[in-house]
C-alpha positions as CSV (number, residue, x, y, z in Angstrom):
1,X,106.1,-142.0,63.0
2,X,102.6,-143.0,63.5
3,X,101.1,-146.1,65.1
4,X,100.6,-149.3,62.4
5,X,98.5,-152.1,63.3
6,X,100.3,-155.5,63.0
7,X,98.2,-158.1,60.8
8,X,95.4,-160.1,62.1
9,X,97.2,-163.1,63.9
10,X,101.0,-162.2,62.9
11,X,101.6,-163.3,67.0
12,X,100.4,-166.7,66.5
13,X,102.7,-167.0,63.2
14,X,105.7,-165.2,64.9
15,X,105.0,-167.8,67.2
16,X,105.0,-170.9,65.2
17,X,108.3,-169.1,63.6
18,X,110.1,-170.4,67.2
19,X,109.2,-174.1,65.6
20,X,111.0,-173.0,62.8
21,X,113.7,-171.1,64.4
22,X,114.4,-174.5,66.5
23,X,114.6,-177.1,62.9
24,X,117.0,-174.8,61.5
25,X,118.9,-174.5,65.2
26,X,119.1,-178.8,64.7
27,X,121.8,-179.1,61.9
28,X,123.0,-174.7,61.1
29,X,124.9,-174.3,57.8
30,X,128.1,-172.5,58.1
31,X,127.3,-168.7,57.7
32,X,128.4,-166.8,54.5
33,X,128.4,-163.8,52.9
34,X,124.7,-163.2,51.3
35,X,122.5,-160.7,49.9
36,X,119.5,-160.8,52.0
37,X,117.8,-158.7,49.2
38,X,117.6,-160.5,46.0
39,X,114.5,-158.3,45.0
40,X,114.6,-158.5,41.2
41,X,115.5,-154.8,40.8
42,X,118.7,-155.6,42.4
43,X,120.0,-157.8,40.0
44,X,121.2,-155.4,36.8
45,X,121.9,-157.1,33.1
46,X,124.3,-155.1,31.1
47,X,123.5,-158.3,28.1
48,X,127.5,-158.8,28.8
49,X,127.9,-159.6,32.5
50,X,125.4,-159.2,35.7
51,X,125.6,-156.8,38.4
52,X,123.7,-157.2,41.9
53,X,123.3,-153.8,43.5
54,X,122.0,-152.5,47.2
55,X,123.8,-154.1,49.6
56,X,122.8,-152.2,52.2
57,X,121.2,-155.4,54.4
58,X,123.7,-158.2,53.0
59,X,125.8,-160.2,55.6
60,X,126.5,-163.4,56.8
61,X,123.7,-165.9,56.6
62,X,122.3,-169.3,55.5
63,X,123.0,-169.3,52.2
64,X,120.0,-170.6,51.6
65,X,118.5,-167.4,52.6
66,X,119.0,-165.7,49.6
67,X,117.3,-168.9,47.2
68,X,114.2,-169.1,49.8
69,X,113.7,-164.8,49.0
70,X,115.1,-164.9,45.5
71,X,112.6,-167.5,44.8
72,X,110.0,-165.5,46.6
73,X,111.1,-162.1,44.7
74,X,111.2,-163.5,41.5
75,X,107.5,-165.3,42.3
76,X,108.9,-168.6,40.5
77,X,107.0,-171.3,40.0
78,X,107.9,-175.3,41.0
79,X,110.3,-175.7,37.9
80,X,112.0,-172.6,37.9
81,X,112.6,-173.1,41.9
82,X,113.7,-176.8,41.1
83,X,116.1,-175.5,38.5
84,X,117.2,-172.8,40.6
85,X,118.2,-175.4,43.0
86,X,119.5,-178.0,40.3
87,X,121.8,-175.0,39.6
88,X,122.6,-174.0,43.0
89,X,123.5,-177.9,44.1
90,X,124.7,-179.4,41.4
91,X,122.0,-181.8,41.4
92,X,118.7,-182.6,43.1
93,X,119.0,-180.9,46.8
94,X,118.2,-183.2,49.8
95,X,115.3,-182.9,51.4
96,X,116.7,-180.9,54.0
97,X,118.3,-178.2,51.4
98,X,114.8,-178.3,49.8
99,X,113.4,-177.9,52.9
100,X,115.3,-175.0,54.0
101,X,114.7,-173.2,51.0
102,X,111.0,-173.9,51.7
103,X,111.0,-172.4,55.2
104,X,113.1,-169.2,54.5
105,X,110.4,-168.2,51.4
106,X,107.8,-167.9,54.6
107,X,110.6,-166.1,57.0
108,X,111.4,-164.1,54.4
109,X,107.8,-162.5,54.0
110,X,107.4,-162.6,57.6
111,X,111.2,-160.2,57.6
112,X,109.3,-157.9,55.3
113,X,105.9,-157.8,56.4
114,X,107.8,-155.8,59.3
115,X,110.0,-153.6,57.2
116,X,106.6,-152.8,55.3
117,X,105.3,-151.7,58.8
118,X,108.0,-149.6,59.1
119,X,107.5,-148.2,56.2
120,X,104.1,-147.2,57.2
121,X,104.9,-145.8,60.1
122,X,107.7,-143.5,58.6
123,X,105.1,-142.6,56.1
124,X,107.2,-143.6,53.1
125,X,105.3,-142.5,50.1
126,X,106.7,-144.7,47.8
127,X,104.1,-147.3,48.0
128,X,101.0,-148.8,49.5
129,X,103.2,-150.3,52.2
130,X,100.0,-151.8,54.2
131,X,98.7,-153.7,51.4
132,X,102.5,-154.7,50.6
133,X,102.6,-155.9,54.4
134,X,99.4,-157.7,53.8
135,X,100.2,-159.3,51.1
136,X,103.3,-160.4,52.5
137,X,102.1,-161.4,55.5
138,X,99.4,-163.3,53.9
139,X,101.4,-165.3,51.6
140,X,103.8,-166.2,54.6
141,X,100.7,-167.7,56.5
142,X,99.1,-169.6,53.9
143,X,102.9,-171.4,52.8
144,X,102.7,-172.4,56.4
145,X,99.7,-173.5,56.9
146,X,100.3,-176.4,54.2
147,X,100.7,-179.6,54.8
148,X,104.2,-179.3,52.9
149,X,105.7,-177.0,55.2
150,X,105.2,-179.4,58.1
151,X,106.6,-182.1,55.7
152,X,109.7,-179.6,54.4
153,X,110.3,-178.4,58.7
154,X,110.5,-182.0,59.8
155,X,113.1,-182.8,57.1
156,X,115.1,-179.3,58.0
157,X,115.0,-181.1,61.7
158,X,116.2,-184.2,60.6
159,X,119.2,-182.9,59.0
């Protein structure tokens, strides 16, 4: 392994992450079994049925997890996320649903700015894994540094 530099103020985000850690603490869904790895290359179409392969880091989780990275992975925009969660709820999600889902797309990329890093270090030559960190890591700062996310995290709090 070699050494990897962590991105230019990850610590102040891991930090704000305890905020976030805390609103989701408030009011826990019950855990189920997830994914945790809805990457779109996990998610096979045979045109008759669906398949979703490589469960190697599924377990039990918010389910809202896997809607938060699938959202992410799939880099949907505000109606496909909205009829993603029409689908998923049955009907307009509460603001504390949509909030959640909110707050786990910038967890998410926070999770794999880090298994990027690893990747580094191992020297995985698959990819660019620092500029896959980056971008990761970027993306997860700028969601939180919205005004929306302070809106979405005070309605995760208040249930």
């Amino acid at each position: 392994t070699k050494d990897v530099a962590l991105p230019a103020g990850y610590h102040d985000v891991v930090i704000e992450a305890e905020t976030v850690r805390s609103a989701l603490a408030a009011h826990p869904l019950p855990l189920v079994a997830c994914h945790c790895d809805p990457l779109c290359e996990n998610f096979l179409d045979t045109g008759d049925r669906m398949w979703i392969v490589d469960w190697e880091y599924s377990g039990m989780n918010d389910p809202l997890w896997d809607l938060g990275d699938l959202s992410v992975e799939g880099q949907f925009d505000t109606a496909q996320e909205d009829e993603m969660m029409g689908a998923y709820f049955g009907g307009e999600p509460t603001p504390a649903e949509r909030g959640r889902i909110v707050i786990y797309k910038a967890m998410c990329d926070l999770l794999w700015t880090l298994w990027g890093l690893i990747q580094l270090a191992n020297s995985n030559p698959a990819d660019d894994f620092r500029a896959y960190a980056d971008g990761r890591f970027s993306r997860c700062r700028a969601l939180m540094e919205t005004a929306d996310f302070s809106t979405h995290l005070a309605a995760v709090r208040a249930g």
